[in-house]
C-alpha positions as CSV (number, residue, x, y, z in Angstrom):
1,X,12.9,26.3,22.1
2,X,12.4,25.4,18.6
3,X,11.8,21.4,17.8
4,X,14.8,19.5,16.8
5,X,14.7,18.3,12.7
6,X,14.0,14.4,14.2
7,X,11.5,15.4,16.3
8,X,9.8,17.1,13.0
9,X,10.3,14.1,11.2
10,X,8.9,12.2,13.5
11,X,5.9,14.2,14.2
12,X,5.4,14.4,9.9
13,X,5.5,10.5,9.8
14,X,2.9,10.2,12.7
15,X,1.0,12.7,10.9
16,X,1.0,10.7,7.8
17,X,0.6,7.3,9.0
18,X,-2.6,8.3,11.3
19,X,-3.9,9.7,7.9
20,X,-3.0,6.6,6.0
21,X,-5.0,4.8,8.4
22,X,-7.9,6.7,8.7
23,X,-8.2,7.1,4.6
24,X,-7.8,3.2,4.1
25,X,-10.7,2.8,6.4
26,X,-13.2,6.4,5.8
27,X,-12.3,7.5,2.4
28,X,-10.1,11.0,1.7
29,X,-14.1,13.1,1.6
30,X,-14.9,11.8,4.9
31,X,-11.9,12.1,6.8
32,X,-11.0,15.8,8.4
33,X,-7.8,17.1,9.7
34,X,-9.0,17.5,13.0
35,X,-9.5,13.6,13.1
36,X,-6.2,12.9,11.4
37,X,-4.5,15.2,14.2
38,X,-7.0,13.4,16.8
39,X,-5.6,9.9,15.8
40,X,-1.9,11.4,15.5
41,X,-2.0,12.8,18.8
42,X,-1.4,16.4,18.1
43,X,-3.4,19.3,18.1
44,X,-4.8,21.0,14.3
45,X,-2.7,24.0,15.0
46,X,0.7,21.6,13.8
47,X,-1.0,20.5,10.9
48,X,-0.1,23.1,8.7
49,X,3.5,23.1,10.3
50,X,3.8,19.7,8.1
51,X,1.8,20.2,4.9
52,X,-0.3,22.8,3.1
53,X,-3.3,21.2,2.5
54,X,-5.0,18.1,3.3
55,X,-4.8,16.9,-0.7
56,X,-0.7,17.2,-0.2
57,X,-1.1,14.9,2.9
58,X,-3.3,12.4,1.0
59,X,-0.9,12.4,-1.8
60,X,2.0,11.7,0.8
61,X,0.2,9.1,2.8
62,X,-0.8,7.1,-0.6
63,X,3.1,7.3,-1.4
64,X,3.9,6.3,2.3
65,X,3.0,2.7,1.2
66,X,5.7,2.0,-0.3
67,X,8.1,2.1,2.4
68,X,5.9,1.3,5.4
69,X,3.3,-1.6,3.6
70,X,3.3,-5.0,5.3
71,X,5.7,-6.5,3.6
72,X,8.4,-4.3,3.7
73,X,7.7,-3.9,7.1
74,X,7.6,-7.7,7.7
75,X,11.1,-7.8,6.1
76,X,12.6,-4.5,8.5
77,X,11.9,-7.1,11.4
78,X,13.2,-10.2,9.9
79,X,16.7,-8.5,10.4
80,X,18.2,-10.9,7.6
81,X,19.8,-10.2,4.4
82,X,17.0,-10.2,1.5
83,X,16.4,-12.9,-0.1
84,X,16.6,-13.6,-3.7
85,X,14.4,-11.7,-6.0
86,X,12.1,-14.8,-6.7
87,X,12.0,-15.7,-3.1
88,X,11.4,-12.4,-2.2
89,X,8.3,-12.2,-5.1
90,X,6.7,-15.0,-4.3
91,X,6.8,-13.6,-0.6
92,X,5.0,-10.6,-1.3
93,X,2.4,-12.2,-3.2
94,X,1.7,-14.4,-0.5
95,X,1.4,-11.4,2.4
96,X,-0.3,-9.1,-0.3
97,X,-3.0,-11.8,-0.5
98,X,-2.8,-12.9,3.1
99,X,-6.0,-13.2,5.5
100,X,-4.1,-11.4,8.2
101,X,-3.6,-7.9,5.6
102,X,-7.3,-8.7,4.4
103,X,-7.8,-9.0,8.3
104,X,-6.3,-5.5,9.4
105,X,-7.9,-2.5,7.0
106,X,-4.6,-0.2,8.7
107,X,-2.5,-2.1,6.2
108,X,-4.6,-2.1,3.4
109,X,-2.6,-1.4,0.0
110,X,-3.6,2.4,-1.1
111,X,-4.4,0.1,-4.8
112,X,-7.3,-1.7,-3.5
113,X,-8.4,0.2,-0.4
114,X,-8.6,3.6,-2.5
115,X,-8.8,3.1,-6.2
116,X,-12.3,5.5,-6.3
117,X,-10.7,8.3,-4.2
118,X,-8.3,8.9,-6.2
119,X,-10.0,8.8,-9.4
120,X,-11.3,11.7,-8.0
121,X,-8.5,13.6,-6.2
122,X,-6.5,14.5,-8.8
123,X,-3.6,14.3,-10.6
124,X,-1.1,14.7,-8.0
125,X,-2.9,11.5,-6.0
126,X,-3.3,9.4,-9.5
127,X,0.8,9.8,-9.6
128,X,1.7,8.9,-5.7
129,X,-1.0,5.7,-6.8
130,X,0.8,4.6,-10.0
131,X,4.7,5.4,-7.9
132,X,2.7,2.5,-5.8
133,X,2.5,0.2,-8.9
134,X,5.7,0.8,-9.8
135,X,6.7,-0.3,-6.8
136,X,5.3,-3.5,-6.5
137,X,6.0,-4.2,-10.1
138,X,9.5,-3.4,-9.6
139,X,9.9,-5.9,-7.3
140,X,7.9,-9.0,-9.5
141,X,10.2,-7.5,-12.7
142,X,13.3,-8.4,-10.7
143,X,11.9,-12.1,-10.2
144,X,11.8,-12.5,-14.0
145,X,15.4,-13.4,-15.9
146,X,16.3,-11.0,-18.3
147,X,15.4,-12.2,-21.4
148,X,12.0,-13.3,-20.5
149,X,9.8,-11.8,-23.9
150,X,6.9,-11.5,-22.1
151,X,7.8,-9.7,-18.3
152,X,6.2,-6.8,-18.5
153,X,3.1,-8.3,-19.6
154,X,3.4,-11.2,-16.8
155,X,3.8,-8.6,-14.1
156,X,1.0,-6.7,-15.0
157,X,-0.9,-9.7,-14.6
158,X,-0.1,-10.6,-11.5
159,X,0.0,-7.3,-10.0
160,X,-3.4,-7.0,-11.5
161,X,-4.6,-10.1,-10.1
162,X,-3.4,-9.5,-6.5
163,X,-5.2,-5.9,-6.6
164,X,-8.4,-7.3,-8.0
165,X,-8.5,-10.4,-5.7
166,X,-8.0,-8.1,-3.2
167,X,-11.1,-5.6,-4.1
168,X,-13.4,-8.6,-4.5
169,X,-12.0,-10.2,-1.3
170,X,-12.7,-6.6,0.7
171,X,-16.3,-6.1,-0.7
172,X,-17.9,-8.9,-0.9
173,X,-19.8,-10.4,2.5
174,X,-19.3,-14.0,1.9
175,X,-15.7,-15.6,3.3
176,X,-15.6,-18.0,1.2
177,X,-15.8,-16.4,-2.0
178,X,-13.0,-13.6,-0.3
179,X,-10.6,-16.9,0.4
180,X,-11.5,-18.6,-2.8
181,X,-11.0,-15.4,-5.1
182,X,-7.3,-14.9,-3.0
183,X,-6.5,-18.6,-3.6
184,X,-7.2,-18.3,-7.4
185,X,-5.2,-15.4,-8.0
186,X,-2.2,-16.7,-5.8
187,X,-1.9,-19.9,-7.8
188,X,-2.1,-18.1,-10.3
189,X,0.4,-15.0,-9.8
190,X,3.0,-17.8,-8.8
191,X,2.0,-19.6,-11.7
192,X,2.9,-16.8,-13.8
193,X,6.2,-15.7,-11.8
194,X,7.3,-19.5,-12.1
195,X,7.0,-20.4,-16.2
């Protein structure tokens, strides 16, 4: 009896997310199929039911981010309308630089947890990475009133201030330089969503 489209579907999104996880925290060399299928929970012979290679699954699970990242997660739960696109700004600069994402490499941001792999994986990868700035610039953009002569620039700031707080934050080995770094950049991102 063939599998129903939703059980696909499902299947393809555990497939994904297991990969997700295990790239965020191995690197896409590293990682093989048989431990993405391990971690999913299905056998290797259904990997190729799903996707053609293991570069097309990268290339999905970096673009997964966008949908299934803390934030928007956090906000799925909430079960209340949106809030306004400021509030809802400042919020993900807050959870983007928060210890409990620092805290949990599964929910590492593809832009700071894999910024070398995909320097090296292609072109395909580099565009599911920059869909991922996109994203989170979109969201800033809309926190800006029209008008404002110097968005673009502003959000490219702060986006590049969460990602880099973020790298240091991940690397380094002493805590206090990994809160202090965060702290700087959210005063500062707000800072620059706010004048």
């Amino acid at each position: 009896m063939p599998y129903t489209a939703e059980h696909k579907a499902r299947t393809r999104e555990r497939i994904v997310m297991a990969a997700r996880e295990l790239f965020n925290r191995h690197g896409f060399e590293t990682v093989s199929i048989d431990q993405i299928m391990a971690r999913a929970k299905l056998t290797r012979g259904g990997f190729y039911n799903h996707f053609p290679s293991k570069a097309a699954l990268y290339v999905e699970a970096v673009q997964s981010y966008t949908d299934c990242n803390p934030f928007a997660l956090r906000l799925a739960r909430a079960k209340r309308p949106l809030p306004g696109p400021n509030k809802l700004a400042r919020m993900l600069i807050e959870r983007y630089l928060s210890d409990e994402v620092l805290d949990d490499p599964d929910e590492h941001c593809p832009l700071y947890a894999l910024p070398s792999d995909v320097t090296r994986a292609g072109p395909e990868p580099q565009r599911a990475y920059t869909a991922v700035i996109h994203s989170m610039a979109a969201v800033l953009r809309k926190a800006l009133p029209e008008g404002t002569p110097d968005a673009d620039t502003r959000v490219e700031l702060i986006v590049t201030l969460c990602v880099g707080s973020m790298v240091l934050a991940r690397t380094t080995h002493d805590p206090a330089l990994s809160k202090s770094v965060r702290a700087t950049a959210r005063k500062q991102a707000l800072a620059l969503l706010a004048s």
